[in-house]
C-alpha positions as CSV (number, residue, x, y, z in Angstrom):
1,X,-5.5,-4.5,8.1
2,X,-4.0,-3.6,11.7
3,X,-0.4,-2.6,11.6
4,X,1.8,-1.9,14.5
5,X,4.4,0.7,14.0
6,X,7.5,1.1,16.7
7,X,9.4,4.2,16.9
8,X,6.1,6.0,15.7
9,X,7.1,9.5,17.0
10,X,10.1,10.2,15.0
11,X,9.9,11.3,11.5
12,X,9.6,8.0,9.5
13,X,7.2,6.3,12.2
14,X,5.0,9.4,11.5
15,X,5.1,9.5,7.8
16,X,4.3,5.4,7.8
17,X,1.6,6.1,10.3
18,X,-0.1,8.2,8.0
19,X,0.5,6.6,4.7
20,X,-1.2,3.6,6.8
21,X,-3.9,5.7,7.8
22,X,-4.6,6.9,4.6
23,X,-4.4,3.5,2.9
24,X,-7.4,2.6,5.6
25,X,-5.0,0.4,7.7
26,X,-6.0,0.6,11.6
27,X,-2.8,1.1,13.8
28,X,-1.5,0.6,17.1
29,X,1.4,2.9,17.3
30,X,4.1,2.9,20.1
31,X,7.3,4.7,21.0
32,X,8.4,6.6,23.9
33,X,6.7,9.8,24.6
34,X,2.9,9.5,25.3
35,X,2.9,13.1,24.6
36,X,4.2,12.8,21.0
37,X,1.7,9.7,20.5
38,X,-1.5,11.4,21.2
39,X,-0.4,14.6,19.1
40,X,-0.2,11.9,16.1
41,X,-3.0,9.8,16.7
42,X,-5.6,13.1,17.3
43,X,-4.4,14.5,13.4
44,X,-5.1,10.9,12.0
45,X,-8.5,10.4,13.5
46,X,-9.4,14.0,12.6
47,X,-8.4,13.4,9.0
48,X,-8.9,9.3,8.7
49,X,-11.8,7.1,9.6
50,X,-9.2,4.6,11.1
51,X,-8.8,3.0,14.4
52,X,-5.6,4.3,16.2
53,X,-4.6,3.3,19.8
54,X,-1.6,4.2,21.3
55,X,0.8,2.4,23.9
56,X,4.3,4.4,24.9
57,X,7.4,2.1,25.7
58,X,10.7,1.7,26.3
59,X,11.2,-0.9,23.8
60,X,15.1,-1.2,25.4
61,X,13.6,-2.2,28.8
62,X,12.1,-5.4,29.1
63,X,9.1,-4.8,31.7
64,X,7.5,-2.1,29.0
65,X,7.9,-3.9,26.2
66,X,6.1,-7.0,28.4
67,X,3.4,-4.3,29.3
68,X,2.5,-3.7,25.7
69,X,2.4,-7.1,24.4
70,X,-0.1,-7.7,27.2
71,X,-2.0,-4.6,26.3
72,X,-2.2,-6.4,23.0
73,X,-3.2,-10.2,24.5
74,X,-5.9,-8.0,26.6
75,X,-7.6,-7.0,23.6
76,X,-6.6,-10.1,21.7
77,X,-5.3,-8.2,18.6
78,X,-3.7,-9.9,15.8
79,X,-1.6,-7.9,13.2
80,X,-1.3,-8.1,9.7
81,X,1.8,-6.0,9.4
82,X,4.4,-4.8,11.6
83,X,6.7,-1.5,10.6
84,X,10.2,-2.1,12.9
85,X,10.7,1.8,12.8
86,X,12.9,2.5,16.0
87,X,16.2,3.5,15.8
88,X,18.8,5.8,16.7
89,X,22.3,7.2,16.1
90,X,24.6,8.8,18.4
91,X,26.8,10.8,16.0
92,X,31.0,10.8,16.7
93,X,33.4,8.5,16.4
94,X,34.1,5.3,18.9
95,X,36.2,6.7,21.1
96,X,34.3,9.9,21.6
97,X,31.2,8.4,22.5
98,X,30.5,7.1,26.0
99,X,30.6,2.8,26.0
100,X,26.7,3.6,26.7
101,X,25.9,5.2,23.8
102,X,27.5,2.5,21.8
103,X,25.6,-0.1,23.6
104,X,22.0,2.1,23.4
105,X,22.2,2.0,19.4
106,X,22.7,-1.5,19.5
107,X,19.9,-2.5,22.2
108,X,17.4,0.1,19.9
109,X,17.9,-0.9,16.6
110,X,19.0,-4.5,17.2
111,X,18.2,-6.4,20.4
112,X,14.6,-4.2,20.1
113,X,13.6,-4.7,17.0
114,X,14.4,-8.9,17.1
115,X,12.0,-9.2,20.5
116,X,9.1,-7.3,19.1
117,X,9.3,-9.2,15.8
118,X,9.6,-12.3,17.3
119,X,6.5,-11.7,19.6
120,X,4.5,-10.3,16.8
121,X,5.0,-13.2,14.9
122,X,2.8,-15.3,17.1
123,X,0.3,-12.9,17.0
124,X,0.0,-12.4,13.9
125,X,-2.7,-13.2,11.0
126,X,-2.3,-15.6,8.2
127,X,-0.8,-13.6,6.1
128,X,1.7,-11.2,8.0
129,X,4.3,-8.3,6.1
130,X,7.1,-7.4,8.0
131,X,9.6,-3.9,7.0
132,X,12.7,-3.7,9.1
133,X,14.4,-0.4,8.2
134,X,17.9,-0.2,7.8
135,X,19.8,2.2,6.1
136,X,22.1,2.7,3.1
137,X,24.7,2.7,5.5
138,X,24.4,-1.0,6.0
139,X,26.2,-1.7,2.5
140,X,29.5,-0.3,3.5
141,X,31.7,-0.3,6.6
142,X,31.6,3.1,7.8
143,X,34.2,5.0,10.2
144,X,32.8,7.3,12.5
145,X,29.5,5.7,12.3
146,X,30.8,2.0,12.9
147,X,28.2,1.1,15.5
148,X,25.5,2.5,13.7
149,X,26.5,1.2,10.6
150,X,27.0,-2.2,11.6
151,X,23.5,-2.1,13.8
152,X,21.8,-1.3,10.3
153,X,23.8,-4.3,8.0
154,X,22.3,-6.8,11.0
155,X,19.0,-6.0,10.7
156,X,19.2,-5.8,6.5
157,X,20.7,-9.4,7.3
158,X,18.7,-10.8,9.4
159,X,15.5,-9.2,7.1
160,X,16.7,-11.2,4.4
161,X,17.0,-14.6,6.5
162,X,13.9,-14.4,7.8
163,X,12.3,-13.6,4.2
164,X,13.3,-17.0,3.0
165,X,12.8,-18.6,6.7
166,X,9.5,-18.0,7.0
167,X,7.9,-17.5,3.4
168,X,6.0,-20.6,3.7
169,X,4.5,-19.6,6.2
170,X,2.8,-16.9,4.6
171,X,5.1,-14.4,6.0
172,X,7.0,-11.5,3.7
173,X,9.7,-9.2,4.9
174,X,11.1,-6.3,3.4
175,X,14.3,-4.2,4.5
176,X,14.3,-0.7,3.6
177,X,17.5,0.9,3.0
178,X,17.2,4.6,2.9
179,X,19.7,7.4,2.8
180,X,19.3,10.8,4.5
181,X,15.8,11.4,5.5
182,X,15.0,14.7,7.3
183,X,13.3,13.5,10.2
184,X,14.8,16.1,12.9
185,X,16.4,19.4,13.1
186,X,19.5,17.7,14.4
187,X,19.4,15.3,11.2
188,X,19.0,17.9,8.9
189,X,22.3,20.0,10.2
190,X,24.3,16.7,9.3
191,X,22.4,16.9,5.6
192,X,23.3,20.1,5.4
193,X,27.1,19.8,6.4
194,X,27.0,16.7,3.6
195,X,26.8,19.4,1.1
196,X,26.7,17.7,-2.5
197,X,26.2,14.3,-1.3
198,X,24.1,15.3,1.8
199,X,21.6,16.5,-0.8
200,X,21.5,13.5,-2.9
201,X,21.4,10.9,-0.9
202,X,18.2,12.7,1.0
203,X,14.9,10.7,0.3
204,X,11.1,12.5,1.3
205,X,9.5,11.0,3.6
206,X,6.3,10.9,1.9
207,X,7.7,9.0,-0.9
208,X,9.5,6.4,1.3
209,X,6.6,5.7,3.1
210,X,4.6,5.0,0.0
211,X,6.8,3.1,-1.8
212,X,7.5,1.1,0.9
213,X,4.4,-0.3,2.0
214,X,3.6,-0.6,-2.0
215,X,7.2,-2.7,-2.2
216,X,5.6,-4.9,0.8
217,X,2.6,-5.8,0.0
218,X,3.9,-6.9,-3.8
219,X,6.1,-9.2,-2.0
220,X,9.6,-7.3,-3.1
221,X,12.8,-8.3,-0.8
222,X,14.7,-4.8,-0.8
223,X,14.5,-1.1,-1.2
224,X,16.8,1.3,-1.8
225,X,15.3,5.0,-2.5
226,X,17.1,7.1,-5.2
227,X,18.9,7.2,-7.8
228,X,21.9,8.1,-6.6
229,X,22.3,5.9,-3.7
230,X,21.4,3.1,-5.6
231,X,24.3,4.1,-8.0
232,X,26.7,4.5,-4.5
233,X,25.5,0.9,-3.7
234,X,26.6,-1.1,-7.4
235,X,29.6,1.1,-7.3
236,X,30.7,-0.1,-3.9
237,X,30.7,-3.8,-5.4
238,X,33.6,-2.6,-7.8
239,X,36.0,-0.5,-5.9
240,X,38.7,-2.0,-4.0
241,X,36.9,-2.5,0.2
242,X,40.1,-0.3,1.7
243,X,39.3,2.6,-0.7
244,X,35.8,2.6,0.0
245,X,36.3,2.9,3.6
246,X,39.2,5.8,3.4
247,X,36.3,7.6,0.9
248,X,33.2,7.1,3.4
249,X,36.5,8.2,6.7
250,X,37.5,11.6,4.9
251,X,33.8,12.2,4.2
252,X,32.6,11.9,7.6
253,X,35.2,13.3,9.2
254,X,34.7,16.6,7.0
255,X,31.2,16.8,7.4
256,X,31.3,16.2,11.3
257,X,34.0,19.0,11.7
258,X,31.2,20.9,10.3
259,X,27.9,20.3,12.5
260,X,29.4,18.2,15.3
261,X,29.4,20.9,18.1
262,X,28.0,18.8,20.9
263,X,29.2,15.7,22.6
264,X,25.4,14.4,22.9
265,X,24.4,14.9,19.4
266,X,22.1,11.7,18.3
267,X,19.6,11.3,15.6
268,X,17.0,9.0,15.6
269,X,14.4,7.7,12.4
């Protein structure tokens, strides 16, 4: 199986990479930083018998991604799976941000993630699994993280379209709809400033990753990690929608008072 994994860097991309690896899956792995590539693919080929190439890209700028898809026709690879792992989050509310930060979250996790997939698809083997990752936040609208939130409930969306779209033609999708996972030092200060709910809504990355590709490949739709936050998602379905959003405002706001010290604070997955 070859499985290409965008956003591979960050702390999910890297955890999937290796749960891949392990599994025996070879990998073509891309994100920005050539430098953070090659650290990744040298500990899997030291620890895996696996192929792993690398190819860093801007997946926001069209000329890179058009340079990796012809790195792939050169080599005429075909994929079994793809992992839409890129993403970001720049942390404030909508006014405090710049109008470019806004727009970044939405070209990363949206506008990115729908060309890749649709060029994958026509290189793709019979049978094909796709995982688009959202995020719990996509179940709720969610003040001070509107953008981001709303980015996320596209992509879990359009996951779910597709799903039925294209299962005839041997395709299945999967969204994954984690909470908190501790991918960067940056993300783990807004865990921590969460407190209680910070620490409950926190899924390994180990697990995740596992799970995931296990939920794939058995042909499930959706997955939410935990407990807890799927107890947060049923409960949202029986609480009035105005309450819900003053809940999720005075949380935020509290936990951003906390941790958010810098005007360029982002968090990626």
């Amino acid at each position: 199986m070859r499985v290409l994994i965008t956003g591979a860097s960050g702390g999910l991309g890297r955890a999937m990479a290796i749960e891949c690896a392990r599994r025996g899956y070879d990998l073509l792995l891309t994100d920005i930083s050539q430098i953070q590539l090659d650290k990744i693919r040298q500990g899997i080929t030291r620890r895996y018998l696996v192929g792993c190439d690398t190819f860093p890209a801007d997946l926001t700028i069209s000329s890179e991604v058009d340079d990796l898809l012809r790195y792939i026709d050169e080599r005429a690879l075909r994929f079994d799976m793809l992992l839409n792992i890129a993403g970001i989050d720049h942390e404030g509310g909508f006014l405090d941000r710049k109008s470019e930060d806004l727009v970044q979250i939405v070209r990363i996790n949206v506008e990115a993630a729908i060309r890749i997939t649709h060029e994958l698809l026509q290189r793709r083997m019979p049978d094909f699994f796709i995982v688009f990752v959202s995020s719990l936040a996509s179940q709720f609208p969610m003040p001070l993280k509107a953008t981001y939130a709303a980015s996320k409930r596209f992509l879990f969306d359009l996951a779910l379209s597709l799903r039925q779209e294209l299962k005839d033609q041997g395709v299945r999708v999967l969204v994954l709809c984690p909470g908190g996972l501790a991918t960067t030092g940056s993300t783990m200060e807004a865990i921590n400033a969460q407190g209680f709910f910070g620490t409950v809504t926190t899924n390994r990355l180990e697990l995740v990753s596992h799970r995931t590709l296990s939920k794939v490949l058995s042909g499930k739709s959706t997955y939410f990690p935990g407990f807890f936050n799927n107890f947060l998602r049923i409960m949202n379905g029986f609480l009035p929608r105005k309450l819900v959003i003053k809940i999720i405002y005075h949380r935020w706001q509290m936990s951003q008072k906390k941790w958010l010290r810098f005007p360029n604070t982002e968090s990626s997955t």
